[in-house]
N, CA, C and O atoms as a CHARMM CRD file, in Angstrom:
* protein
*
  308
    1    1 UNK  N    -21.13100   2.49300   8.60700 PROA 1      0.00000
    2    1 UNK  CA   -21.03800   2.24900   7.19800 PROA 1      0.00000
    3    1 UNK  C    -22.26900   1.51200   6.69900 PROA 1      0.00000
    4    1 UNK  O    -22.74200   1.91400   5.63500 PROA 1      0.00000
    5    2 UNK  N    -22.80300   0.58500   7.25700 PROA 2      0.00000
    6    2 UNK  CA   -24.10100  -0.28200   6.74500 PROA 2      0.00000
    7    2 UNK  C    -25.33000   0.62200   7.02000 PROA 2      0.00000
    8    2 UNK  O    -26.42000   0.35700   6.51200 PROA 2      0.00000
    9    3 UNK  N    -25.15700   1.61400   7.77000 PROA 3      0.00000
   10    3 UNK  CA   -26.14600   2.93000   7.60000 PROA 3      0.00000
   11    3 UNK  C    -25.85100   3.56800   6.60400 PROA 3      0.00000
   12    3 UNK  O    -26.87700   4.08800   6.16600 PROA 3      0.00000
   13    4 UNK  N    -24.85000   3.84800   5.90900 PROA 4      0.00000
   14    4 UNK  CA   -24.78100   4.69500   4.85800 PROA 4      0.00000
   15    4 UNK  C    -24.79700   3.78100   3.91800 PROA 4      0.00000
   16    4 UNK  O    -25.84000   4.10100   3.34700 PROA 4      0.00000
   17    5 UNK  N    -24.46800   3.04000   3.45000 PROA 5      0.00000
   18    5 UNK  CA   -25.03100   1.69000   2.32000 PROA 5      0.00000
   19    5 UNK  C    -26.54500   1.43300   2.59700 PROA 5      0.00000
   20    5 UNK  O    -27.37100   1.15800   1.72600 PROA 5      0.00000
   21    6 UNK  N    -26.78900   1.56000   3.91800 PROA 6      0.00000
   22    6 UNK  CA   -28.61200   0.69800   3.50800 PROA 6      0.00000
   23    6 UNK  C    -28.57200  -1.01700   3.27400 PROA 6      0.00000
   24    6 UNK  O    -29.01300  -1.61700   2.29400 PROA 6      0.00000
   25    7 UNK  N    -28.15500  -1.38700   4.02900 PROA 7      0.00000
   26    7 UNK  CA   -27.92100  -2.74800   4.20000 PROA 7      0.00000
   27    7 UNK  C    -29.47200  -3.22900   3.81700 PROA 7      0.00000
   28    7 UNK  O    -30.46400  -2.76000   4.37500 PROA 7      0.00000
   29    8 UNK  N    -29.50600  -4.04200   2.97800 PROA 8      0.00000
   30    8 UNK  CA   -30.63300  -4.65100   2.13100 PROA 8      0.00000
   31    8 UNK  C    -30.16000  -5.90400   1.10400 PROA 8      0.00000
   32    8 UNK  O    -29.20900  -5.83300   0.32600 PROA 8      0.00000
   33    9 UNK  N    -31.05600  -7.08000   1.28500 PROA 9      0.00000
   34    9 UNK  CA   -31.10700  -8.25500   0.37200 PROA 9      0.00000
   35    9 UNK  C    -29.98900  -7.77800  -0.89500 PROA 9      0.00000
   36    9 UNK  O    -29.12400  -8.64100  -1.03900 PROA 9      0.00000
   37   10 UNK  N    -29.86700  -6.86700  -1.61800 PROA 10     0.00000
   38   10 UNK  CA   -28.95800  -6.69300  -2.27000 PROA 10     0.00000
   39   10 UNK  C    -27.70600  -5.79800  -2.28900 PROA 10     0.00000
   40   10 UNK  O    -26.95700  -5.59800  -3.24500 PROA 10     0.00000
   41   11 UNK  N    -27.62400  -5.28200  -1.00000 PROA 11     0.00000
   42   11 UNK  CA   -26.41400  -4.89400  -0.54600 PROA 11     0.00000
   43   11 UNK  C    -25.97800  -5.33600   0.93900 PROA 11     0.00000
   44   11 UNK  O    -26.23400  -4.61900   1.90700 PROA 11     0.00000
   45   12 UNK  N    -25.37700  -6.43000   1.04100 PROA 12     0.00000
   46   12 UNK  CA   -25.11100  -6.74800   2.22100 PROA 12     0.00000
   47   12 UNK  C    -23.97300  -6.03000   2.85900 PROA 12     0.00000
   48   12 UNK  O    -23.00300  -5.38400   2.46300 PROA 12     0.00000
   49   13 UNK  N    -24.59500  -6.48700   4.28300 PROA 13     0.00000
   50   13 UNK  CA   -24.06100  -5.99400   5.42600 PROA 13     0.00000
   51   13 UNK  C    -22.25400  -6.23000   5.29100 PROA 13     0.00000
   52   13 UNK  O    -21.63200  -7.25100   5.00100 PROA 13     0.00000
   53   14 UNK  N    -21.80300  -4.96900   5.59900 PROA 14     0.00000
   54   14 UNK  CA   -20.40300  -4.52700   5.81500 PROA 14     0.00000
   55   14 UNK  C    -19.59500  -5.42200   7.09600 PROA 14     0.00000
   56   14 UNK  O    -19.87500  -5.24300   8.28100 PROA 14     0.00000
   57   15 UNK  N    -18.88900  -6.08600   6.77200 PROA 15     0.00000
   58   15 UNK  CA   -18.51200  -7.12200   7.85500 PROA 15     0.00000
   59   15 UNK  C    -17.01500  -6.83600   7.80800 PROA 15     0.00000
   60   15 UNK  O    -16.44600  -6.20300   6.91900 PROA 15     0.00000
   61   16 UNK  N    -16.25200  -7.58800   9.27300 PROA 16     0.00000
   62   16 UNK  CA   -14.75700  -7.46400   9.17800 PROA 16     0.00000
   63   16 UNK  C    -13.85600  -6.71400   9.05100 PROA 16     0.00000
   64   16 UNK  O    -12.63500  -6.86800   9.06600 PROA 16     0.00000
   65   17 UNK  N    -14.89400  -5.34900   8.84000 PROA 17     0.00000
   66   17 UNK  CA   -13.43000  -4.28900   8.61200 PROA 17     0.00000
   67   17 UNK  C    -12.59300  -3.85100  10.27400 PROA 17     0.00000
   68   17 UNK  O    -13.30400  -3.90900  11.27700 PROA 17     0.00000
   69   18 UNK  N    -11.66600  -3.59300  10.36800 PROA 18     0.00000
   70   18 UNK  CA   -11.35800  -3.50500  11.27000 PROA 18     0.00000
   71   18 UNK  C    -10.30400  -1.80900  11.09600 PROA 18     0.00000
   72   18 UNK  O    -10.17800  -1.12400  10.08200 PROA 18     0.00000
   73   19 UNK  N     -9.73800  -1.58400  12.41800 PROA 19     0.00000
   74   19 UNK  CA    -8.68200  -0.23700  12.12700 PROA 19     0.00000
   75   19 UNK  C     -7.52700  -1.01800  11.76300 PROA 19     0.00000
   76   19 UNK  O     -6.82800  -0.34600  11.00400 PROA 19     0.00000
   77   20 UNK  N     -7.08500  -2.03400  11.96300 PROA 20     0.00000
   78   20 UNK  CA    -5.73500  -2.62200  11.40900 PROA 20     0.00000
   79   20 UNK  C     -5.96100  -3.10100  10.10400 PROA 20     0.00000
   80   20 UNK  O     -4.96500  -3.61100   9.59300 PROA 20     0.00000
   81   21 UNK  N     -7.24800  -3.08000   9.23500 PROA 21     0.00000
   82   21 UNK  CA    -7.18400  -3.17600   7.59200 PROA 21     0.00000
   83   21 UNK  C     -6.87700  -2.02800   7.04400 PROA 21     0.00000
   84   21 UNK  O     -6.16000  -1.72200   6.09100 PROA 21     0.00000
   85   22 UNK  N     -7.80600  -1.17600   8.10500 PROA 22     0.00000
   86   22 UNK  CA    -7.79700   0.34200   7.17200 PROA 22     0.00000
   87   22 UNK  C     -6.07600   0.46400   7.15100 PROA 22     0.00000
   88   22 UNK  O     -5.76500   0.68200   5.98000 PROA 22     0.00000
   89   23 UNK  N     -5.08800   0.41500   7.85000 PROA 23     0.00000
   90   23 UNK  CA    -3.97800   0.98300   8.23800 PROA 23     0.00000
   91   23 UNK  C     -3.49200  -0.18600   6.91000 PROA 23     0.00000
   92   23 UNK  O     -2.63400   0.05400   6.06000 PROA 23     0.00000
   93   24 UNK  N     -3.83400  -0.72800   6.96000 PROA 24     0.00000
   94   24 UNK  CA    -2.82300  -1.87000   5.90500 PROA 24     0.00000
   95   24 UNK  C     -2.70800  -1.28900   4.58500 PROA 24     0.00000
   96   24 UNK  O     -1.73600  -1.05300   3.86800 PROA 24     0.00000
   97   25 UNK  N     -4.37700  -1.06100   4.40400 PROA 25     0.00000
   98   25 UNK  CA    -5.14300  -0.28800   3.30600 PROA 25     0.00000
   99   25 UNK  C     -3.88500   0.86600   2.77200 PROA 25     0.00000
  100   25 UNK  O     -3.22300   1.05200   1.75100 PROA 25     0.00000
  101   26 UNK  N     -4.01800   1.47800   4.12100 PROA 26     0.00000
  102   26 UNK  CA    -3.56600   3.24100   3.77300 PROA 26     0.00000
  103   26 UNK  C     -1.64000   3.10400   3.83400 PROA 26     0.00000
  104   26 UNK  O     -0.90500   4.08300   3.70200 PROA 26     0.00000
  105   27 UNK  N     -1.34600   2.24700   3.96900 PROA 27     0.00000
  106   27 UNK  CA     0.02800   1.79400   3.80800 PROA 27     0.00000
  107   27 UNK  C      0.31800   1.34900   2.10400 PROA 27     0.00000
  108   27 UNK  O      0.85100   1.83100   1.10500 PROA 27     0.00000
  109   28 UNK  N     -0.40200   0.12500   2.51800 PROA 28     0.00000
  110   28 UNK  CA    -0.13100  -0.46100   0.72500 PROA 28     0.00000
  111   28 UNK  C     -0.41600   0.90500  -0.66000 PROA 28     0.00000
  112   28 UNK  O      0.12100   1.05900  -1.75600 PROA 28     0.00000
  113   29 UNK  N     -1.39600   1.61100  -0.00100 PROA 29     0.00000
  114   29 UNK  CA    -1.46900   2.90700  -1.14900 PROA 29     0.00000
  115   29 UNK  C     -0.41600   3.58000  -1.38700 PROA 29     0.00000
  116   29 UNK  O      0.14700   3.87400  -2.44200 PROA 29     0.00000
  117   30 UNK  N     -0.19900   3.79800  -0.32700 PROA 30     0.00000
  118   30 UNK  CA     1.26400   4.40700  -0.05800 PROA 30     0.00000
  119   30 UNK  C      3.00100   4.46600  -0.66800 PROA 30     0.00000
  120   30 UNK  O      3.91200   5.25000  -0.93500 PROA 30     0.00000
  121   31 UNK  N      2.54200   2.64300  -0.63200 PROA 31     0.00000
  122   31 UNK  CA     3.60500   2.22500  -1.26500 PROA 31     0.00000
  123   31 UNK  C      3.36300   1.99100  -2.80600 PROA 31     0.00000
  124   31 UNK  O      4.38400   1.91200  -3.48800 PROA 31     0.00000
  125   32 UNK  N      2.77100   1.93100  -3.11800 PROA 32     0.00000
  126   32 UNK  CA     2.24700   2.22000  -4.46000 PROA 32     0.00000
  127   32 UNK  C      2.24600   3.48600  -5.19100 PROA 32     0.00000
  128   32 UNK  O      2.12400   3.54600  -6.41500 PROA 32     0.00000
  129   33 UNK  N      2.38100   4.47000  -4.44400 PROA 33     0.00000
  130   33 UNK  CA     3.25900   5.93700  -4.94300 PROA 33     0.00000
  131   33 UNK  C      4.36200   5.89000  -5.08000 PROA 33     0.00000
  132   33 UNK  O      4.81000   6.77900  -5.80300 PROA 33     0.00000
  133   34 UNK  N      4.96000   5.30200  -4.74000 PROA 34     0.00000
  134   34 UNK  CA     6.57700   5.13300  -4.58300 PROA 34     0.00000
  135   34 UNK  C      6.98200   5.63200  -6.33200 PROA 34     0.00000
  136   34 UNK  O      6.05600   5.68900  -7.14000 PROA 34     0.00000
  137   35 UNK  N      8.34200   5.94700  -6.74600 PROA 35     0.00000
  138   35 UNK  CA     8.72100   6.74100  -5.38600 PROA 35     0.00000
  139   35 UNK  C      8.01500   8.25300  -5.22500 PROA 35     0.00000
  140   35 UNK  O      8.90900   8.95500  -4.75200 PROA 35     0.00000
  141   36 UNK  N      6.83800   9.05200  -5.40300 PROA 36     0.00000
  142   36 UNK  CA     6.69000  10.51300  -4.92500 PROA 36     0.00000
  143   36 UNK  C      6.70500  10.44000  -3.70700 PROA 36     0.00000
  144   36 UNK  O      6.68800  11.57900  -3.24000 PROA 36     0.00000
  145   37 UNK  N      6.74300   9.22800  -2.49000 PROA 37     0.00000
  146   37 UNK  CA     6.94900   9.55200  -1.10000 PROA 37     0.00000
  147   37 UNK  C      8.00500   8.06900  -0.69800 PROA 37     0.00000
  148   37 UNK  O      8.15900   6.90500  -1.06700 PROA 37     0.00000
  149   38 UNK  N      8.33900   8.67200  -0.08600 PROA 38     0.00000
  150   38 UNK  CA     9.91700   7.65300   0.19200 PROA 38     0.00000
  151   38 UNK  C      9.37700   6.78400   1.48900 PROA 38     0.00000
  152   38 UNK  O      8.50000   7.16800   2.26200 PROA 38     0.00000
  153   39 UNK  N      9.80100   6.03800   1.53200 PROA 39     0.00000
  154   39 UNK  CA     9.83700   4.61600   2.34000 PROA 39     0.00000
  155   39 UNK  C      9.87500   5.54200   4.10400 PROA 39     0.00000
  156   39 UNK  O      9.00300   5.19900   4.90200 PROA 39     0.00000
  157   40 UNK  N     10.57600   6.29600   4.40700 PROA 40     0.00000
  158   40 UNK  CA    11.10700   7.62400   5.29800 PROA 40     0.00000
  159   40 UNK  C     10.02900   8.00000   5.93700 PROA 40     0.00000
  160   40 UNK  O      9.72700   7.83900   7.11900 PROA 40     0.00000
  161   41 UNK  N      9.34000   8.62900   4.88500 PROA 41     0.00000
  162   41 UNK  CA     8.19900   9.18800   4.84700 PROA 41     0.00000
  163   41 UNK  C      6.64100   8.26900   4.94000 PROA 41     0.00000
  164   41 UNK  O      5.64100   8.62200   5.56600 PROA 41     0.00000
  165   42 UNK  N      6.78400   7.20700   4.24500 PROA 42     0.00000
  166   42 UNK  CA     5.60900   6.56600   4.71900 PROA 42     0.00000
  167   42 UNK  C      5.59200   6.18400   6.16800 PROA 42     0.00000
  168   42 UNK  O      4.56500   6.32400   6.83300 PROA 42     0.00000
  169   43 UNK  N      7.10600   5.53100   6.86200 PROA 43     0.00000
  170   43 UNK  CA     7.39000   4.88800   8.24400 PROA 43     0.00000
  171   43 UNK  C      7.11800   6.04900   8.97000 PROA 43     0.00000
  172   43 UNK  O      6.49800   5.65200   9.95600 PROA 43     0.00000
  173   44 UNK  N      7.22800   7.18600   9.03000 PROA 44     0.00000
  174   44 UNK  CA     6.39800   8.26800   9.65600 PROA 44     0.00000
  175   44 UNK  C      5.33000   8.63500   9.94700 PROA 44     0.00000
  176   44 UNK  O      4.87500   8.75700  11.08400 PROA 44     0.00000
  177   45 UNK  N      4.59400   8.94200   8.50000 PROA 45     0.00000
  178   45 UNK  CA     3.41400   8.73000   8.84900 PROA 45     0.00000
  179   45 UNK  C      2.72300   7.39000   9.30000 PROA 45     0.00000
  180   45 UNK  O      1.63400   7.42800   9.87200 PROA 45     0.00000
  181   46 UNK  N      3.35700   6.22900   9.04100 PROA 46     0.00000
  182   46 UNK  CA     2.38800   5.14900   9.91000 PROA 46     0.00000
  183   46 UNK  C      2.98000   4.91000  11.62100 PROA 46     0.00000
  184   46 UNK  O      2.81600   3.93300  12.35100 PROA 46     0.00000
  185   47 UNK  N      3.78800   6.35100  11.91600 PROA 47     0.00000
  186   47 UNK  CA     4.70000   5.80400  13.40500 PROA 47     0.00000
  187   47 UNK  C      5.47000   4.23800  13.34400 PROA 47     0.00000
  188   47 UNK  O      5.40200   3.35000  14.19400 PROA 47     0.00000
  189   48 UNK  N      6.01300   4.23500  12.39600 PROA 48     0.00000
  190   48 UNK  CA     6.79500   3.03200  12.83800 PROA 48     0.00000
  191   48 UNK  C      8.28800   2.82200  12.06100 PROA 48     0.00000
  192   48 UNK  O      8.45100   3.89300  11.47600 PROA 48     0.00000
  193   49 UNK  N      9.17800   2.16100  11.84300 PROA 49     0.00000
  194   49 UNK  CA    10.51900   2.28700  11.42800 PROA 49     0.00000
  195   49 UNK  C     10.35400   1.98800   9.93100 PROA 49     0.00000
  196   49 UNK  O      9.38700   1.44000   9.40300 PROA 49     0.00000
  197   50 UNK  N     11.79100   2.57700   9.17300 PROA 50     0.00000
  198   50 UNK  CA    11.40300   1.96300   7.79900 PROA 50     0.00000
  199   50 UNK  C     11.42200   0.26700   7.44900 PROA 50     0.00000
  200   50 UNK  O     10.93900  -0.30600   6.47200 PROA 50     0.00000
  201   51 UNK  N     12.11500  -0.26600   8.54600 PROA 51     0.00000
  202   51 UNK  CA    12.58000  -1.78700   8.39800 PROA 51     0.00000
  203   51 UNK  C     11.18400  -2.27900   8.24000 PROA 51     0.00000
  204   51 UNK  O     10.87700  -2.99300   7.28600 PROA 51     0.00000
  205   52 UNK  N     10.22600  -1.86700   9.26800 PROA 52     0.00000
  206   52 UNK  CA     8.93400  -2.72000   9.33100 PROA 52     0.00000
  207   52 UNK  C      8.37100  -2.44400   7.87100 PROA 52     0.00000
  208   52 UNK  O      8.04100  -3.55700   7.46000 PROA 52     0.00000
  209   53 UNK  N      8.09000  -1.46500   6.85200 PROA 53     0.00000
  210   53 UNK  CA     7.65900  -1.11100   5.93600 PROA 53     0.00000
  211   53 UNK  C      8.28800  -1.87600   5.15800 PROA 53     0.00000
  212   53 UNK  O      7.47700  -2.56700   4.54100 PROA 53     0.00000
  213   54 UNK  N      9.40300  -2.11200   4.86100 PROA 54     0.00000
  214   54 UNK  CA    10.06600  -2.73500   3.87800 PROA 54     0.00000
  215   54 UNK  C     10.10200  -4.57000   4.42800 PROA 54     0.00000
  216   54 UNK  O     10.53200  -5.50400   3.75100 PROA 54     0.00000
  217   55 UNK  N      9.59700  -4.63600   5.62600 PROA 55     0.00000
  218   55 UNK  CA     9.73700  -6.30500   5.64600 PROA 55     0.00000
  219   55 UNK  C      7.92200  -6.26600   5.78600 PROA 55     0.00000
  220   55 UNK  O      7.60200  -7.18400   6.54000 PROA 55     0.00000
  221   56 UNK  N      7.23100  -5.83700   5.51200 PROA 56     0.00000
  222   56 UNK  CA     5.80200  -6.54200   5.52300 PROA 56     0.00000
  223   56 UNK  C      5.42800  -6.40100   3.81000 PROA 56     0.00000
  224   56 UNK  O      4.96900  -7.29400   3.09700 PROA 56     0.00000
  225   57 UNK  N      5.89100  -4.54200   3.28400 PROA 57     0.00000
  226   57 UNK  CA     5.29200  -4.33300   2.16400 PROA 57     0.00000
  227   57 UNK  C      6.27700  -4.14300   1.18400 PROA 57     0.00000
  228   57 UNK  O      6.37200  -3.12300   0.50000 PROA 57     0.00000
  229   58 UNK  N      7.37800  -5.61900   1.08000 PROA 58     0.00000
  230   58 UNK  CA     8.29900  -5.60100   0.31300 PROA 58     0.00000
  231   58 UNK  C      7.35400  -6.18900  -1.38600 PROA 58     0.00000
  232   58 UNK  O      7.83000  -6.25400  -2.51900 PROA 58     0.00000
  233   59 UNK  N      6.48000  -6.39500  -1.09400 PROA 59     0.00000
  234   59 UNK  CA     5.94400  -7.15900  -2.44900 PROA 59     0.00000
  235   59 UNK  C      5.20500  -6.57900  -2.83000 PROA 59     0.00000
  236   59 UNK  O      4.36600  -7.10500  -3.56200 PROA 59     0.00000
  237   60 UNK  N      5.13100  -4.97000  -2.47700 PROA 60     0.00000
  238   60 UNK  CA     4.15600  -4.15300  -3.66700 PROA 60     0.00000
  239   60 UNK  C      5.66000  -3.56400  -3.84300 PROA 60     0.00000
  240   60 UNK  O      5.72800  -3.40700  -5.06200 PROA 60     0.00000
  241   61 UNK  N      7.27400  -3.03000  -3.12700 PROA 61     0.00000
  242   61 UNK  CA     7.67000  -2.66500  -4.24100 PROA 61     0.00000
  243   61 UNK  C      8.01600  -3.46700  -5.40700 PROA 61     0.00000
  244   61 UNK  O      7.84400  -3.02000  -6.54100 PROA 61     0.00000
  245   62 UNK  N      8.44900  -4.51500  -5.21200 PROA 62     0.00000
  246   62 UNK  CA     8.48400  -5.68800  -6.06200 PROA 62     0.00000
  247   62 UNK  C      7.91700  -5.46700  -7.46700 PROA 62     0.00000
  248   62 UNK  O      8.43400  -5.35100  -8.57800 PROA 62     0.00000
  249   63 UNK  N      6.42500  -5.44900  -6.91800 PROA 63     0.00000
  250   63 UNK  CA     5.27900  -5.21300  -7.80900 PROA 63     0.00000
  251   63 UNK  C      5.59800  -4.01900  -8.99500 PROA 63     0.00000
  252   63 UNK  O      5.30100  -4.17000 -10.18000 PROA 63     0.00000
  253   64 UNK  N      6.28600  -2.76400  -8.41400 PROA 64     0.00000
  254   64 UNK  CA     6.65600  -1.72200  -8.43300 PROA 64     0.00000
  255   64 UNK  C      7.15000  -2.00000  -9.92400 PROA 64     0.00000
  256   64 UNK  O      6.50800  -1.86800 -10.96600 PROA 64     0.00000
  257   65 UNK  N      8.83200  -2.53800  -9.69100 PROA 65     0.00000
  258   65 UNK  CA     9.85100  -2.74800 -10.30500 PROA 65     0.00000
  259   65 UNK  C      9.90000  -3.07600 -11.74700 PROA 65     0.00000
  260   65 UNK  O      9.08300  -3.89600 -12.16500 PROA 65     0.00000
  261   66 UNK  N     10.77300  -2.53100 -12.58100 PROA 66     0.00000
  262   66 UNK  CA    10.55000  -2.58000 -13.58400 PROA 66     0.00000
  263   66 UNK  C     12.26300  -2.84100 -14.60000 PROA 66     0.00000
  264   66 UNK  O     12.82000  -2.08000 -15.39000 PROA 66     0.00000
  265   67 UNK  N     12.59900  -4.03200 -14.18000 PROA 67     0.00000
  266   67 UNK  CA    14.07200  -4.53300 -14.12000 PROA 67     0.00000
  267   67 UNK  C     14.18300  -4.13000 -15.86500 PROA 67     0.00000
  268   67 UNK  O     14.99500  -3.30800 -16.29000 PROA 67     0.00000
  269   68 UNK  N     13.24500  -4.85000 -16.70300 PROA 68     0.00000
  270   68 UNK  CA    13.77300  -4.93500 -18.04400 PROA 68     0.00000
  271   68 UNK  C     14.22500  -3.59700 -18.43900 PROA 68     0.00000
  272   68 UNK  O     15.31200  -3.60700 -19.01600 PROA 68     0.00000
  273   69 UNK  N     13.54700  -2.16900 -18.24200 PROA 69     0.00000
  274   69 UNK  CA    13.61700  -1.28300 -18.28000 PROA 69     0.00000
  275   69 UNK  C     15.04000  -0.32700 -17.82300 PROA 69     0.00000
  276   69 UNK  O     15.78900   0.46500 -18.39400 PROA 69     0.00000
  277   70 UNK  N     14.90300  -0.94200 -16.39600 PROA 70     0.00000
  278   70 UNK  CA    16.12600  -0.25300 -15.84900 PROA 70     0.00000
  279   70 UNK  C     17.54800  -1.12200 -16.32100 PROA 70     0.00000
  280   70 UNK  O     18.64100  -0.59200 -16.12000 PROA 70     0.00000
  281   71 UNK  N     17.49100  -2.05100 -16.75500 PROA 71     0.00000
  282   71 UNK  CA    18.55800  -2.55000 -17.30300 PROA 71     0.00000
  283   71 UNK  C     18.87300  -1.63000 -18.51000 PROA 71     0.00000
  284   71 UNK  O     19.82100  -0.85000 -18.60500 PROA 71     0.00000
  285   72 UNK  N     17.84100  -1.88800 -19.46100 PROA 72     0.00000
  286   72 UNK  CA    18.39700  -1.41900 -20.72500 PROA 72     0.00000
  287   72 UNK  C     18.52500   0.10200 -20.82100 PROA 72     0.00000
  288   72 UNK  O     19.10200   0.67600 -21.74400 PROA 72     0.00000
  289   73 UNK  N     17.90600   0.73100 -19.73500 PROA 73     0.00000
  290   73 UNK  CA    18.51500   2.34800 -19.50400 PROA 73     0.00000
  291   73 UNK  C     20.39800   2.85700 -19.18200 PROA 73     0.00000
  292   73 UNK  O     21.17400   3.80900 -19.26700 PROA 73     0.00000
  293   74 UNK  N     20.28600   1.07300 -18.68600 PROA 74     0.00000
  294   74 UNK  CA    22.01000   1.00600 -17.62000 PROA 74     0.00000
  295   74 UNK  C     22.48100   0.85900 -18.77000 PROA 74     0.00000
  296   74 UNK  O     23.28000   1.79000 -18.86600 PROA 74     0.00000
  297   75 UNK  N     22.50600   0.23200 -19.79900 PROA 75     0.00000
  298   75 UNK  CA    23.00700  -0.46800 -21.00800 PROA 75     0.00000
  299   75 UNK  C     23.05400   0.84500 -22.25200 PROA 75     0.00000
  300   75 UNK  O     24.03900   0.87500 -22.98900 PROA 75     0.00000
  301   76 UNK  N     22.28800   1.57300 -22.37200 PROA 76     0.00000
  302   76 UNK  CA    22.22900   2.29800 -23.34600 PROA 76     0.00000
  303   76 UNK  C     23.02300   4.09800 -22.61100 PROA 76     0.00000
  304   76 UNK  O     23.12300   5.14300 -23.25500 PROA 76     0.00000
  305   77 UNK  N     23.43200   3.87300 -21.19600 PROA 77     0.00000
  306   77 UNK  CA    24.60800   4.65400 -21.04200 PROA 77     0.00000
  307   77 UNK  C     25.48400   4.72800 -21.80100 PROA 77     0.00000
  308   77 UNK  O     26.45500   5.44300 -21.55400 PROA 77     0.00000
């Protein structure tokens, strides 16, 4: 990557990335589609259960959520 940037006085050197950011990276995106791909479906593609998905990246659905909304949708039934 600092070969393809050109690491120079005004673009510094690419530090710290690691394969367990990228994976964090490509998770949190993930969950940020929600819902066009289900919780199911992300724990798949990252090989791992849905529990782990929902106990690390419970605070982007959070983020997600949109209570005032879904209330007054429940309400105007």
């Amino acid at each position: 990557m600092n070969a393809a940037v050109g690491s120079t006085e005004y673009n510094q050197k690419i530090t710290g990335l690691t394969a367990h950011i990228f994976r964090h990276n490509y998770c949190a995106n993930l969950c940020y589609q929600m819902p066009n791909i289900s919780i199911k479906r992300i724990a798949s593609l990252l090989g791992d259960t849905e529990k782990m998905v929902l106990e690390v990246y419970n605070h982007v659905l959070e983020e997600k959520e949109n209570v005032k909304e879904v209330i007054a949708d429940a309400i105007a039934l």
